[in-house]
N, C-alpha and C positions, 0 to 999 in steps of 0.2 A: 397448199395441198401436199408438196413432197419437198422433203428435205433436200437443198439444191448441192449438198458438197455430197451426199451418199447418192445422188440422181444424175451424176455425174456419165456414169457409163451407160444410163439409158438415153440421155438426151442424144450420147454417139451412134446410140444404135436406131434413133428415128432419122428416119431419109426426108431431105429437106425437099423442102418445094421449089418450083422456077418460076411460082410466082412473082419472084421478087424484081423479074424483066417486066413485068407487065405492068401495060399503065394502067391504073385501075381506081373504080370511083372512091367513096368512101365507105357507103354501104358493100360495095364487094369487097373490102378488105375485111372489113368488120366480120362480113360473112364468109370467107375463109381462116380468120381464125376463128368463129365457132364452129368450123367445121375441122380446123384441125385439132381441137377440142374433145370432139366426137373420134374422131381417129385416133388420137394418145391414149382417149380412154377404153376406146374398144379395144386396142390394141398390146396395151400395155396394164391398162389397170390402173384404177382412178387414185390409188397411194401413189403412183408415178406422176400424174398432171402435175409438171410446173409450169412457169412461162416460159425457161427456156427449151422444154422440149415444146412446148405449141408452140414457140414462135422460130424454133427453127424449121417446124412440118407449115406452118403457114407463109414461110419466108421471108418474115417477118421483123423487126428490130422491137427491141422490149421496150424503148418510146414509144413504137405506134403502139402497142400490146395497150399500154398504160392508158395512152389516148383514150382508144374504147371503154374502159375496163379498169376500175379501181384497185382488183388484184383477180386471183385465179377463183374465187369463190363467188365472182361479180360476173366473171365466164360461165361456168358452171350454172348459175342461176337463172343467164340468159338463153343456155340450150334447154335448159330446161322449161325454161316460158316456153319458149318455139316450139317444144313439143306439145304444151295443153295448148296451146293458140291453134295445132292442126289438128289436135281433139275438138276443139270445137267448130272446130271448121267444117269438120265431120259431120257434125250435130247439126251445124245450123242448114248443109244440104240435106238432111234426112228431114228439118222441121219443113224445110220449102218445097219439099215433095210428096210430104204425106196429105192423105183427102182429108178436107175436115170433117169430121163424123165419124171417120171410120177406125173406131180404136181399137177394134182388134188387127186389123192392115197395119196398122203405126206399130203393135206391139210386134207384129213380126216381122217388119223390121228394124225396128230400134235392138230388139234382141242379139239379131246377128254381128250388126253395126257395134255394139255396146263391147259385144266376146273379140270379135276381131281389134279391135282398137285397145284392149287391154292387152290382147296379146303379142300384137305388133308394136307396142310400147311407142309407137309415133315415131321411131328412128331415132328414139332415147337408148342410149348405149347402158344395154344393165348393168354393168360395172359404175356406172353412174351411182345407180342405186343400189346393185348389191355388196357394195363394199364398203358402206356408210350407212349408219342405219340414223342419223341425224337429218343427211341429202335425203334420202327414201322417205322420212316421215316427212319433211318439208314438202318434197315435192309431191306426194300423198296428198297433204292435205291442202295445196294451191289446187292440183286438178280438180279433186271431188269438191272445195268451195266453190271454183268455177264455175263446173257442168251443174251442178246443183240451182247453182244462180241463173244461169242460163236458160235453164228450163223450166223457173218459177217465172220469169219474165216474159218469156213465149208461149212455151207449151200449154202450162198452169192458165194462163190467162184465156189461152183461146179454150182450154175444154170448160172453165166455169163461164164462159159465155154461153153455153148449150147443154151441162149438164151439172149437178150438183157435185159439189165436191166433198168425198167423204172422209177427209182428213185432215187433223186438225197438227199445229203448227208444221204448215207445209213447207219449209227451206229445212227443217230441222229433220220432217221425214224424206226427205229427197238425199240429204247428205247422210244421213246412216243407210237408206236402202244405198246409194252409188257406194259408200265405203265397204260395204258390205258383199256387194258384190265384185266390184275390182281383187277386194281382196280372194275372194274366193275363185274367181275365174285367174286366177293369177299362179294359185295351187292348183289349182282343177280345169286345166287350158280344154278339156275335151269335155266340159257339162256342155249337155246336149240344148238345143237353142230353145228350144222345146221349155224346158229347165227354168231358163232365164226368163222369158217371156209369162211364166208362171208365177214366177217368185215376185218381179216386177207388177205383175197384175194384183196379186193378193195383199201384197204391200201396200199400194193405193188402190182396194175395196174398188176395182174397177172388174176386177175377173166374170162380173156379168153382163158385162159387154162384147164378150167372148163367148165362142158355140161351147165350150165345154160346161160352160157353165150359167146358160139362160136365165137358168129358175132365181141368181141372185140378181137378177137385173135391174134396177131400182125403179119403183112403180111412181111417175111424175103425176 
């Protein structure tokens, strides 16, 4: 990620950690340095992430660094999983709480759920992504494969249990509706839930399962 001889004076200028007193498992090491990961880059800006400035903010020796982690872009790729892993984490408490049948209840709130979670980036540090537009489209298109997948195997499954389904190759329209809208709720953090809940509806031809829209409601 950064050149280590010009990265010189920023490695002096990140404050190390006192981790390095403490006896700690293996998973919590691992898990302080991605999290000192997340703090290099919040802080400094993802052209700065080397190892040696993570592994002096995680207190670290650049043997264990390696341990974990085949190099900085092996880092980077694991904070970034942990982030879509608490996207769908997200997801899978919204699938376990919603009533079956009631698809206009699910649409409002999967709505909220969907705008809040793009815009809280899951405690993915934007410099992650906006200073790479390589990292951004990778990690672009792991979430929206995901949550797409996710919800042909759940969701998908349980509404063609009980109602006809009116779209045809469905993982193919779940991932351009999800790309479609992260991207947009990502420039437009204030579309109203309203908006989304709409857009999502008419996309999968379900909007007559909805009071606004009765009269399209499919006659079984």
């Amino acid at each position: 990620m950064g050149n280590n001889a010009a990265d010189t004076s920023v490695v002096d200028a990140v404050p190390a950690s006192d981790s390095a007193a403490k006896r700690l498992t293996g998973d919590e090491r691992r898990r302080e340095i991605l999290d000192a990961v997340r703090t290099v880059s919040s802080e400094l800006g993802v052209s700065h992430l080397s190892v040696s400035a993570v592994t002096k903010r995680a207190g670290c020796t650049r043997s264990l660094f390696y341990h974990y982690f085949a190099d900085m872009d092996a880092a980077v790729t694991a904070v970034m999983d942990e982030a879509i892993d608490g996207f769908i984490s997200e997801l899978e408490q919204w699938n376990a709480s919603r009533t079956v049948g009631d698809i206009e209840g699910a649409l409002d709130t999967v709505a909220p759920l969907f705008k809040r979670l793009v815009v809280s980036g899951h405690e993915l540090p934007s410099t992650l992504t906006s200073s790479s537009g390589a990292l951004y489209g990778g990690f672009l298109h792991n979430v929206v494969q995901r949550v797409a997948q996710y919800i042909c195997d759940t969701t998908v499954v349980d509404f063609v249990a009980h109602h006809e389904l009116r779209i045809d190759h469905v993982y193919e329209t779940f991932y351009t509706l999800i790309m479609g809208l992260l991207m947009y709720i990502r420039t437009h953090p204030d579309v109203p839930d309203e908006t989304v809940k709409e857009i999502i509806a008419s996309t999968l031809h379900i909007e007559g399962y909805t009071a606004k829209y009765p009269e399209r409601k499919p006659q079984n």
